[in-house]
PDBQT receptor file of N, H, CA, C and O in Angstrom, charges set to zero:
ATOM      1  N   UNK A   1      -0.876   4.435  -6.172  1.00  0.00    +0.000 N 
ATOM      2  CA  UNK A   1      -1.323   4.035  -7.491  1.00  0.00    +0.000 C 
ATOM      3  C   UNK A   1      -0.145   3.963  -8.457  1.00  0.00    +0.000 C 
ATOM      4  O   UNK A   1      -0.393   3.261  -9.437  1.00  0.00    +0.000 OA
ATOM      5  N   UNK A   2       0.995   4.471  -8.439  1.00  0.00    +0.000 N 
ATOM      6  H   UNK A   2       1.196   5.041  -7.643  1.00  0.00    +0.000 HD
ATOM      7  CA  UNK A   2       1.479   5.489  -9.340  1.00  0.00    +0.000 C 
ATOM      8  C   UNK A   2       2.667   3.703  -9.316  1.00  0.00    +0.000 C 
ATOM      9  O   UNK A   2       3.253   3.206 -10.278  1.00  0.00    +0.000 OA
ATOM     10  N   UNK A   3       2.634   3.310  -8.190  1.00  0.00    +0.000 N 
ATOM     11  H   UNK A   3       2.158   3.714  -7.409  1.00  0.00    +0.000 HD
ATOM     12  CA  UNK A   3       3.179   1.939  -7.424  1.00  0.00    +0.000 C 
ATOM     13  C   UNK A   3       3.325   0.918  -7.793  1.00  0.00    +0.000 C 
ATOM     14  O   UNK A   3       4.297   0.167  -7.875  1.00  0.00    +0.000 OA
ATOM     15  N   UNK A   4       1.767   0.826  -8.174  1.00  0.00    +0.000 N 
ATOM     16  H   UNK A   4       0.978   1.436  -8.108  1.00  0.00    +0.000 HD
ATOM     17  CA  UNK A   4       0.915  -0.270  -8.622  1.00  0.00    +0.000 C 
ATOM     18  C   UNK A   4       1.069   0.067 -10.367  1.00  0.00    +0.000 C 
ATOM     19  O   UNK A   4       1.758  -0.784 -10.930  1.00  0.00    +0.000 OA
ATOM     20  N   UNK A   5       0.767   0.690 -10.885  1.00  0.00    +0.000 N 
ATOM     21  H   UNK A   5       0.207   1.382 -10.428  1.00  0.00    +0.000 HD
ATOM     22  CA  UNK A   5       0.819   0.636 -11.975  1.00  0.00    +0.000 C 
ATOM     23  C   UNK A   5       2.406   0.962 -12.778  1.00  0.00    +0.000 C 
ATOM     24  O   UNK A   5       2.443   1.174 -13.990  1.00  0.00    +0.000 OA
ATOM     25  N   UNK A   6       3.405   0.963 -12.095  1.00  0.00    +0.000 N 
ATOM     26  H   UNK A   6       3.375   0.790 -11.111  1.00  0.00    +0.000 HD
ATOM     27  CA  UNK A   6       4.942   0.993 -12.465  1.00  0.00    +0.000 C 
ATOM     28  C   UNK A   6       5.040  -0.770 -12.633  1.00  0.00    +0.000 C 
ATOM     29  O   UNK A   6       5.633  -1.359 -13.536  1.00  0.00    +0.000 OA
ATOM     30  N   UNK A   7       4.164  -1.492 -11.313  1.00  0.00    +0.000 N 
ATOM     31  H   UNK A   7       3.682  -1.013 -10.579  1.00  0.00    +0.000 HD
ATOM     32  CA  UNK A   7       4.783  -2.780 -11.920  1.00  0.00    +0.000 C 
ATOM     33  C   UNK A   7       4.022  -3.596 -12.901  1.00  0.00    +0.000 C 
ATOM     34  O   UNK A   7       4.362  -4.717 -13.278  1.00  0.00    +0.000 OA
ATOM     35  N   UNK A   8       2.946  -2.932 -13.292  1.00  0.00    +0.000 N 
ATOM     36  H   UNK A   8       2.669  -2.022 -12.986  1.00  0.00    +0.000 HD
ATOM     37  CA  UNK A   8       2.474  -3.541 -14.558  1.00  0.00    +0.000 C 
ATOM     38  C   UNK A   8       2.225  -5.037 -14.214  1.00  0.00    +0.000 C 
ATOM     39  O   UNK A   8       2.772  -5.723 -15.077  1.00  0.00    +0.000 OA
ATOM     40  N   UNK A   9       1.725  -5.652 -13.456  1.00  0.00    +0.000 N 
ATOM     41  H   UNK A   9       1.281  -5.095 -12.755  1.00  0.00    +0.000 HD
ATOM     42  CA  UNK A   9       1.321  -7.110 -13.462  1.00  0.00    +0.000 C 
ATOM     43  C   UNK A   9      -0.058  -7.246 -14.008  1.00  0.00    +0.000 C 
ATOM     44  O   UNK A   9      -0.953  -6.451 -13.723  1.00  0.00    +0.000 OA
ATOM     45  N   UNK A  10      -0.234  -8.420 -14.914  1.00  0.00    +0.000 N 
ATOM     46  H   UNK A  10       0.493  -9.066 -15.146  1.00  0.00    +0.000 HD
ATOM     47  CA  UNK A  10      -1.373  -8.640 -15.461  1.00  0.00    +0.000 C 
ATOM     48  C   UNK A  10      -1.989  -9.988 -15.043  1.00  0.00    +0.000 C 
ATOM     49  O   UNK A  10      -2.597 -10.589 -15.930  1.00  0.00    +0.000 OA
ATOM     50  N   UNK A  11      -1.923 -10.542 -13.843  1.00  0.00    +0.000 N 
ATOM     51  H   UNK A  11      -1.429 -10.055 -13.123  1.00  0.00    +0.000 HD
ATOM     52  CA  UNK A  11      -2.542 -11.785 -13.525  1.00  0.00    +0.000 C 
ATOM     53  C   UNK A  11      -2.783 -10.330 -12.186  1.00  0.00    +0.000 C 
ATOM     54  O   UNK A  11      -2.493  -9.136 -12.124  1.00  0.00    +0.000 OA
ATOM     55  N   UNK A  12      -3.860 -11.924 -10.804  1.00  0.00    +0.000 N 
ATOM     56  H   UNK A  12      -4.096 -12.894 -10.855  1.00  0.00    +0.000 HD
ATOM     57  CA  UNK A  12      -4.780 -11.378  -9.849  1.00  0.00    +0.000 C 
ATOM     58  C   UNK A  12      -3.340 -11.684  -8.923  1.00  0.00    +0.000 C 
ATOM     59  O   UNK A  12      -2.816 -10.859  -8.175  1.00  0.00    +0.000 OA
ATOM     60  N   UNK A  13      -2.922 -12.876  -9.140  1.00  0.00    +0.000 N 
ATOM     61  H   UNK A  13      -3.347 -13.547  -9.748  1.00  0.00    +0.000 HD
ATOM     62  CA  UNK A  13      -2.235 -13.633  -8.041  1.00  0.00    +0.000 C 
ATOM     63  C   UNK A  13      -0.585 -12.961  -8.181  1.00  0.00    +0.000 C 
ATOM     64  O   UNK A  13       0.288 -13.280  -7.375  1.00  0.00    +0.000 OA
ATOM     65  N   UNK A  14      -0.327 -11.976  -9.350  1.00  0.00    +0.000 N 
ATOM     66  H   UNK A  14      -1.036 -11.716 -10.005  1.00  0.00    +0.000 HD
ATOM     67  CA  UNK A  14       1.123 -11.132  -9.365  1.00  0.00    +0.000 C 
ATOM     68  C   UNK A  14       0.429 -10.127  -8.824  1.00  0.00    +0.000 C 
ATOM     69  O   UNK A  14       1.099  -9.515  -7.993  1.00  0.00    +0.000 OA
ATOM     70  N   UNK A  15      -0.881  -9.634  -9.005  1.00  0.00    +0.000 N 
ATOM     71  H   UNK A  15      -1.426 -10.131  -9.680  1.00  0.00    +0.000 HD
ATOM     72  CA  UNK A  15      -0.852  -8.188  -8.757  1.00  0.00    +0.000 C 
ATOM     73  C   UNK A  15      -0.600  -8.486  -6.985  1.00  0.00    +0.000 C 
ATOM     74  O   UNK A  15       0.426  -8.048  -6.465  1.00  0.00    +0.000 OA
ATOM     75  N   UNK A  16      -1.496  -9.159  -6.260  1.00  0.00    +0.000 N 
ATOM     76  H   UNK A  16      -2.330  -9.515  -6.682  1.00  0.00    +0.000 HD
ATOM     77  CA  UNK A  16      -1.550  -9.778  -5.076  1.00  0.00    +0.000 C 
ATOM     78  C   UNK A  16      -0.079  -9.412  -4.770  1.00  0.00    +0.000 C 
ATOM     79  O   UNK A  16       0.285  -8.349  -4.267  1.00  0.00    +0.000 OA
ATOM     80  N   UNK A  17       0.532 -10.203  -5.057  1.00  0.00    +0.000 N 
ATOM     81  H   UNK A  17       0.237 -11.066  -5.465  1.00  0.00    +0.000 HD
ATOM     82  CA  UNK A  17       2.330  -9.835  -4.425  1.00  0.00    +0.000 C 
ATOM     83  C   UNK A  17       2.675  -8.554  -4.401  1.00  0.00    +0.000 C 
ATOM     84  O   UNK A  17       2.909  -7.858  -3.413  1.00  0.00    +0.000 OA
ATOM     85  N   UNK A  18       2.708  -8.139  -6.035  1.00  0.00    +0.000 N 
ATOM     86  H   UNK A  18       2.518  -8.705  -6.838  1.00  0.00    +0.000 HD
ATOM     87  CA  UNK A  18       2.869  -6.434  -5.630  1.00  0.00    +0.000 C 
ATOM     88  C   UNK A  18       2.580  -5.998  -4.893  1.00  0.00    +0.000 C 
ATOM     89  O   UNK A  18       3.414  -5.330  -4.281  1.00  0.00    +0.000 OA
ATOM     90  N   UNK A  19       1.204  -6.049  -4.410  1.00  0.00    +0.000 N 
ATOM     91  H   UNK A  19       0.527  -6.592  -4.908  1.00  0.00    +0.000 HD
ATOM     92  CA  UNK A  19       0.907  -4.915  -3.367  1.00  0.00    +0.000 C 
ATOM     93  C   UNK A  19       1.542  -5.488  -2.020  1.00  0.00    +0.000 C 
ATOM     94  O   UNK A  19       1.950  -4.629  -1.237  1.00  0.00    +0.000 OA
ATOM     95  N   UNK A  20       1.708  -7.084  -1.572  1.00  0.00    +0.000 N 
ATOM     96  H   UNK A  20       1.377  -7.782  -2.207  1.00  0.00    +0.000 HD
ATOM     97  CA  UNK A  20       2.786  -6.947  -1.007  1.00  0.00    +0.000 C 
ATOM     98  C   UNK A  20       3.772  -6.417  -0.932  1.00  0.00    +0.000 C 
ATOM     99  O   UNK A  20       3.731  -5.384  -0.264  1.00  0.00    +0.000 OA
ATOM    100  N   UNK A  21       4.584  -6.646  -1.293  1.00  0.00    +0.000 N 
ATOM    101  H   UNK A  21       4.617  -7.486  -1.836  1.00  0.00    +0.000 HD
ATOM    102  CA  UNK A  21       6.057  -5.846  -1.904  1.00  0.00    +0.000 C 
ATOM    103  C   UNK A  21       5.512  -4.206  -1.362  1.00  0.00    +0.000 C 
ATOM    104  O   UNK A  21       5.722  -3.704  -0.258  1.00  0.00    +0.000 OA
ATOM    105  N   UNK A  22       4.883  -3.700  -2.345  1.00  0.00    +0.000 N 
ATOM    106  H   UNK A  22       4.713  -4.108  -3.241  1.00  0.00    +0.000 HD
ATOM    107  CA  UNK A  22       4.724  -2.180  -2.101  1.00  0.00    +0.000 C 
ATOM    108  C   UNK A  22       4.628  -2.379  -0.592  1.00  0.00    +0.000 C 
ATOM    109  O   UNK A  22       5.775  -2.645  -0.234  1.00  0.00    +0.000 OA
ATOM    110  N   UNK A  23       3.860  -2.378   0.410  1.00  0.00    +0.000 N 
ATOM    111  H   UNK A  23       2.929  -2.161   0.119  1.00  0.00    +0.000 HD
ATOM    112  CA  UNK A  23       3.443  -2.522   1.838  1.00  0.00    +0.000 C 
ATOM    113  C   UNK A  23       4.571  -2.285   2.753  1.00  0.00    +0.000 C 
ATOM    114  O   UNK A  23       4.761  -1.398   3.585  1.00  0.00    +0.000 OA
ATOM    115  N   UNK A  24       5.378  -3.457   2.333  1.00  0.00    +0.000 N 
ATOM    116  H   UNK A  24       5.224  -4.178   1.657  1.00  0.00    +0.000 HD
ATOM    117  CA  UNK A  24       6.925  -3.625   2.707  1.00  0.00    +0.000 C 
ATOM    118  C   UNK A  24       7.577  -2.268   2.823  1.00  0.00    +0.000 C 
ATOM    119  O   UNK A  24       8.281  -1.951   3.782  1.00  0.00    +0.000 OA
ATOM    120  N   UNK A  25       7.241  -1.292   1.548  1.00  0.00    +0.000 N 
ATOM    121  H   UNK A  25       6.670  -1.550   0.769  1.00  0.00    +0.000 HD
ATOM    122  CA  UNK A  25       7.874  -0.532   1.596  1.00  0.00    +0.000 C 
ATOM    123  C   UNK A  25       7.254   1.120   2.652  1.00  0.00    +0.000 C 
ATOM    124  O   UNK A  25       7.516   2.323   2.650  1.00  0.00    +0.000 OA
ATOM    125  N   UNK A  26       6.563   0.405   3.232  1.00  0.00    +0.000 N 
ATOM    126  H   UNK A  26       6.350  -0.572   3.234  1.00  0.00    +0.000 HD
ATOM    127  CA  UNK A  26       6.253   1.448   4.202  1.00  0.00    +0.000 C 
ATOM    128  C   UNK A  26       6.331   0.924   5.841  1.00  0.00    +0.000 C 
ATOM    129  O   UNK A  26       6.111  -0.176   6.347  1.00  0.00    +0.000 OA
ATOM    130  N   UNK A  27       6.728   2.172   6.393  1.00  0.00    +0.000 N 
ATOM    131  H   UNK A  27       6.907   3.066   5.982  1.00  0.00    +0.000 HD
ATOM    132  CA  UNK A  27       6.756   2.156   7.921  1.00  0.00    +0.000 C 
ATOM    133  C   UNK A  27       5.347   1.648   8.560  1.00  0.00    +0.000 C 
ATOM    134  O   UNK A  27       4.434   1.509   7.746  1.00  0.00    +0.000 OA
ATOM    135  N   UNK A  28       5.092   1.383   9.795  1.00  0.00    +0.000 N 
ATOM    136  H   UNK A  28       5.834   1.496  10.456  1.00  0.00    +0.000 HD
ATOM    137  CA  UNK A  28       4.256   1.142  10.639  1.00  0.00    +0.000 C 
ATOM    138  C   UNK A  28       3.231   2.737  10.847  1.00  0.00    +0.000 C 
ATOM    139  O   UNK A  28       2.042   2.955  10.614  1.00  0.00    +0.000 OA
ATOM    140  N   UNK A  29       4.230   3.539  11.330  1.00  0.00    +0.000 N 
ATOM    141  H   UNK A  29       5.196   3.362  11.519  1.00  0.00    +0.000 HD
ATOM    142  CA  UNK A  29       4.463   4.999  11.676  1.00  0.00    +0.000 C 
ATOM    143  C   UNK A  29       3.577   5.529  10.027  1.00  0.00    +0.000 C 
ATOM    144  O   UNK A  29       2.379   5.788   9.907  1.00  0.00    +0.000 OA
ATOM    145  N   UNK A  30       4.663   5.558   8.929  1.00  0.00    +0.000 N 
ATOM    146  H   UNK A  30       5.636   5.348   9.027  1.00  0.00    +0.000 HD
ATOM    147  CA  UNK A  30       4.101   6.033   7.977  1.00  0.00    +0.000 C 
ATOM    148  C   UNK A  30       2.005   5.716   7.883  1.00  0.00    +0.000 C 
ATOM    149  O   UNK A  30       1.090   6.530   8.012  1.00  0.00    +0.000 OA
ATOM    150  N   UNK A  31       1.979   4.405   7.649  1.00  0.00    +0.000 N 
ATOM    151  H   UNK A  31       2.722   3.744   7.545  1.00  0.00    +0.000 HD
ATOM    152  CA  UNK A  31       0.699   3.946   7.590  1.00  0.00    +0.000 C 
ATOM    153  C   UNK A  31      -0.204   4.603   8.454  1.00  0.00    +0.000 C 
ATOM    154  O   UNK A  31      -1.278   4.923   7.946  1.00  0.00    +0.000 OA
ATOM    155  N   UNK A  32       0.011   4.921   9.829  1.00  0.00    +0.000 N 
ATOM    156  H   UNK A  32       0.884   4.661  10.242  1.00  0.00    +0.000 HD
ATOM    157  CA  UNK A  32      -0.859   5.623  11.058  1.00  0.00    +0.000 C 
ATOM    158  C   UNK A  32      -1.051   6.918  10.491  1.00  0.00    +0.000 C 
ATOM    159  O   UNK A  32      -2.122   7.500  10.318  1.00  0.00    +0.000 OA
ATOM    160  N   UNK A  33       0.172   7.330  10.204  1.00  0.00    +0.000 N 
ATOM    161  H   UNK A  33       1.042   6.857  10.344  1.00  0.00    +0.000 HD
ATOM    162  CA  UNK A  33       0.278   9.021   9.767  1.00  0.00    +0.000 C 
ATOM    163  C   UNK A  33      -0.919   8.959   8.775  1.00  0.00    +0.000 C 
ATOM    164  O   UNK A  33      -2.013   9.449   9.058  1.00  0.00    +0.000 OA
ATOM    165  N   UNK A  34      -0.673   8.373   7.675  1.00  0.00    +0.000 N 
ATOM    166  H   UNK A  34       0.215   7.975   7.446  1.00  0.00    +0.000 HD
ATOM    167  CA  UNK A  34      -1.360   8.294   6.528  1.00  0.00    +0.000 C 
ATOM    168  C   UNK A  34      -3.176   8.012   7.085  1.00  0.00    +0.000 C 
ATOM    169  O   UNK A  34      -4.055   8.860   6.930  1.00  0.00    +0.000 OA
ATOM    170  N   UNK A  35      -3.309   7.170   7.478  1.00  0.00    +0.000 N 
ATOM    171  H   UNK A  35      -2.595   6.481   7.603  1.00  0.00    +0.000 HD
ATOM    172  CA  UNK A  35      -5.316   7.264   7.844  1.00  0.00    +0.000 C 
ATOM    173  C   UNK A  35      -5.303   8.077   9.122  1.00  0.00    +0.000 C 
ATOM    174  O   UNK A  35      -6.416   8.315   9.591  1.00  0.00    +0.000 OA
ATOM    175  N   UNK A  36      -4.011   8.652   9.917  1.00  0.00    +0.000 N 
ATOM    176  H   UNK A  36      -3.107   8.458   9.536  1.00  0.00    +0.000 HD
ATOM    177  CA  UNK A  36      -4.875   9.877  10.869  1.00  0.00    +0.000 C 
ATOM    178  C   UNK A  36      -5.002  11.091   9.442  1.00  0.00    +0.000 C 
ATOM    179  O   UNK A  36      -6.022  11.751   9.246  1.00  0.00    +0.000 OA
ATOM    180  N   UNK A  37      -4.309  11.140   8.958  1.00  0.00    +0.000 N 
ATOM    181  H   UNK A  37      -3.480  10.604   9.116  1.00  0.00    +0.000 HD
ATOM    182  CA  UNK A  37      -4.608  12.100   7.982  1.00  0.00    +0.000 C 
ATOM    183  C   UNK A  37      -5.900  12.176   7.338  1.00  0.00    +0.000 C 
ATOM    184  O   UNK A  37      -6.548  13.223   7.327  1.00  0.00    +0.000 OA
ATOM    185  N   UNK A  38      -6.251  11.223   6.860  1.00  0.00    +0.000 N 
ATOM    186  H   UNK A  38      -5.725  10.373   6.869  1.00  0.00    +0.000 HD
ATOM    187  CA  UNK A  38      -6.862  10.903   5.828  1.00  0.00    +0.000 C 
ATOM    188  C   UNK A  38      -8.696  11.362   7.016  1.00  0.00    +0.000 C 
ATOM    189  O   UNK A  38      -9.668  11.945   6.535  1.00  0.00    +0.000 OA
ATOM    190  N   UNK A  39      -8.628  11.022   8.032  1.00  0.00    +0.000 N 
ATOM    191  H   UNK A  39      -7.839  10.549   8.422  1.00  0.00    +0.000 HD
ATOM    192  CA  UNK A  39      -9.339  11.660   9.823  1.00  0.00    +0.000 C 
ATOM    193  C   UNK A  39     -10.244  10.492   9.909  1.00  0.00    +0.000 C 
ATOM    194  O   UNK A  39     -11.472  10.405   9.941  1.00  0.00    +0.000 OA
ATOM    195  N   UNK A  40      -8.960   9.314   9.947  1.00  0.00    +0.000 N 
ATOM    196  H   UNK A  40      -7.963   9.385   9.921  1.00  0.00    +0.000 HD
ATOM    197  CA  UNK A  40      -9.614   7.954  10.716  1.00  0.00    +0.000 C 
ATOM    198  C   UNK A  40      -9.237   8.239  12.020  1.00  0.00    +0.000 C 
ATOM    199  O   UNK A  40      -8.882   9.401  12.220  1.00  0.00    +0.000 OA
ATOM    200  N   UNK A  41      -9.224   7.545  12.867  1.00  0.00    +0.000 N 
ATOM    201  H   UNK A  41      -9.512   6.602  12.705  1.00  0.00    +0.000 HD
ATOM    202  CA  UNK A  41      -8.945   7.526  14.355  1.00  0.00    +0.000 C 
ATOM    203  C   UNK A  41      -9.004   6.106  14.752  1.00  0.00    +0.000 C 
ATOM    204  O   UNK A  41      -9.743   5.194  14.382  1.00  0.00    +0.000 OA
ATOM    205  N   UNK A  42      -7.964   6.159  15.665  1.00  0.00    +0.000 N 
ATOM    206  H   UNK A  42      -7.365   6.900  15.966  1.00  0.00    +0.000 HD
ATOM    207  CA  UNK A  42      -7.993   4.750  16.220  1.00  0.00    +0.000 C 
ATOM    208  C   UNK A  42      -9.305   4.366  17.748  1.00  0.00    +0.000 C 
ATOM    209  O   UNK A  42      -9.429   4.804  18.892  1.00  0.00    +0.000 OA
ATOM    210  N   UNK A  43     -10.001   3.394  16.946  1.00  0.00    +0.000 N 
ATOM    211  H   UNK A  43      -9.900   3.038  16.017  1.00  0.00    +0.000 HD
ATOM    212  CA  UNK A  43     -11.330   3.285  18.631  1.00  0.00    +0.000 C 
ATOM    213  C   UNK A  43     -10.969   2.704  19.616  1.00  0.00    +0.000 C 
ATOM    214  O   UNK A  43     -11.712   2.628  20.595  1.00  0.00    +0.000 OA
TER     215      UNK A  43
């Protein structure tokens, strides 16, 4: 969140990129870590 709202975009189609951009900035690894945590599981 903290992410998303540092870049302050006020259209749908900038915010859209941002959260690209942000994405980018995470691992493959990180992301898994993050929803086994969260106690998703892969089916």
């Amino acid at each position: 969140k903290k992410l998303l709202r540092d870049g302050a975009e006020r259209t749908v189609d900038k915010l859209w990129e941002l959260c690209g951009r942000i994405l980018d900035q995470f691992t493959e690894t990180e992301c898994r870590n993050y929803f086994k945590h969260c106690g998703y599981r892969h089916t």
